[in-house]
Every structure is written in C-alpha cells, then in structure tokens.
C-alpha positions in Angstrom: 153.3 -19.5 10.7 151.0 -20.1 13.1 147.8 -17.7 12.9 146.7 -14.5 15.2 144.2 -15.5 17.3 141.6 -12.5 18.1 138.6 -12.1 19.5 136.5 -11.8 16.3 138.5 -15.2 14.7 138.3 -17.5 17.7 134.5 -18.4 18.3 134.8 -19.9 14.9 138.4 -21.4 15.9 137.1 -23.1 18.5 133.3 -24.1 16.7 136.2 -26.2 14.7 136.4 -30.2 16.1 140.1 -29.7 16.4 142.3 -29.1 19.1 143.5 -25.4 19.9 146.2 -24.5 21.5 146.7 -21.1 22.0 149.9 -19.0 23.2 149.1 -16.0 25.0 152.7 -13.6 24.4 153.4 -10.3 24.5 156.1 -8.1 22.1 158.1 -6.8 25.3 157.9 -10.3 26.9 161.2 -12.4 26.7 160.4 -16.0 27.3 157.6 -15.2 24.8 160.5 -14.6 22.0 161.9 -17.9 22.7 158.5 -20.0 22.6 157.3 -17.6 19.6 159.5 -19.7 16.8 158.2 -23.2 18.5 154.7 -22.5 17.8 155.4 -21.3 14.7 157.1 -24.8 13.8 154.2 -26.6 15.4 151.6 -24.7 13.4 153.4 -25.6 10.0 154.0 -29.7 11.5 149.9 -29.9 12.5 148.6 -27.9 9.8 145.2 -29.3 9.3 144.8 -31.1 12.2 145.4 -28.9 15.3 144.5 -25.1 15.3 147.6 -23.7 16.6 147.8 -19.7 17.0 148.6 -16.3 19.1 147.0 -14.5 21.0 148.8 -11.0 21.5 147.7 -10.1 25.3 148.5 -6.4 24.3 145.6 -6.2 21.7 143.5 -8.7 23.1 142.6 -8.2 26.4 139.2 -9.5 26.3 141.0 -13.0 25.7 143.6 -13.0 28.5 141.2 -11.8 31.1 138.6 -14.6 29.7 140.7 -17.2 30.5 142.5 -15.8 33.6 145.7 -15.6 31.7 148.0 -13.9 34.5 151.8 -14.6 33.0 153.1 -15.1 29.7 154.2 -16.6 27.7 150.8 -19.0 28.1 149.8 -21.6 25.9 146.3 -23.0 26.4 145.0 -26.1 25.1 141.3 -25.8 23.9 139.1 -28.4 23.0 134.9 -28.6 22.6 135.5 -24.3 24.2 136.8 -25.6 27.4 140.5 -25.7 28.7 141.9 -29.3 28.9 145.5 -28.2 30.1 148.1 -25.2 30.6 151.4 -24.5 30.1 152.8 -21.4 31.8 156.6 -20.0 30.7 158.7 -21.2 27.9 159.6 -25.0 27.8 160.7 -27.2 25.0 158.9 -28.5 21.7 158.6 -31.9 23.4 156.7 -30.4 25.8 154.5 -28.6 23.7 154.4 -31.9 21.3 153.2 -34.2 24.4 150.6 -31.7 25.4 148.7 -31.5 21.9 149.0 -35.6 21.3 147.7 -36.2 24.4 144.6 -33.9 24.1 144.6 -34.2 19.8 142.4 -37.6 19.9 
C-alpha cells in the first residue's frame, strides 16, 4: 500500500535521496479511484527504492496549494524538494512506470 503523505511526514519524505512521486486524489474524485490501485501496485513493486504515496487534497490543503495542484487526480514527481515532472488525470501504469525510471537515477 502505498503510504499517506501529510504535511507533518513529507519534509522527512523528501530529506530522503529517493525519488517521490506523489498522487494528489480526492475520496469524491472518479479518475482518482481508477489511478488509486496503480499507485498502490507501484508502492509494493519500488518498495525501498522510490517513495511512492498520497496525498488526500481534502485533509491536506497546505500540500495542494504548495504545489499549485489545481485537478486531480495529480501525481507529482519529487526529487532533491523540487518537481522534476507532472502527470495530471488518470493514465496507465506504463505511464506512471516511464515517469519514475526516467527521474529514479
């Protein structure tokens, strides 16, 4: 299962010198219910080497408005605290798997 990103875990998330990507999804939100099981799969298939997580834009504001996070589903790709890419609505693993090897190294 891929963890629940909040504002009190990720400082230390991204102090890590790993990769982390980061889907920004809300209960209500559709597209977010279909991507939801993906990064779930991802987080169990890169345990240990790529922090992969959630960030619920209903409890955590602060993080959505920090990044400028506008639609969901969002999945943000984090590395050194900075943004390296973005993927806005639902799209397929592969996807998601070409995003995280490209920026993993």
């Amino acid at each position: 299962m891929a963890i629940s990103i909040t504002k009190e875990n990720f400082e230390s998330l991204k102090a890590e010198d790993k990769l982390v990507v980061a889907d920004f999804w809300a209960e209500w939100c559709g597209p977010c219910k279909m991507l939801g099981p993906i990064i779930d799969e991802l987080s169990t298939e890169y345990e240990g080497k790529v922090n992969i997580g959630k960030v619920n834009v209903e409890d955590e504001q602060d993080l959505a408005v920090q990044f400028g996070v506008r639609n969901i589903p969002t999945v943000l790709f984090i590395k050194n605290g900075q943004v390296v890419d973005k993927q806005v609505g639902a799209v397929p693993k592969a996807t998601l798997i070409e995003l995280i090897e490209k920026h993993m190294n």
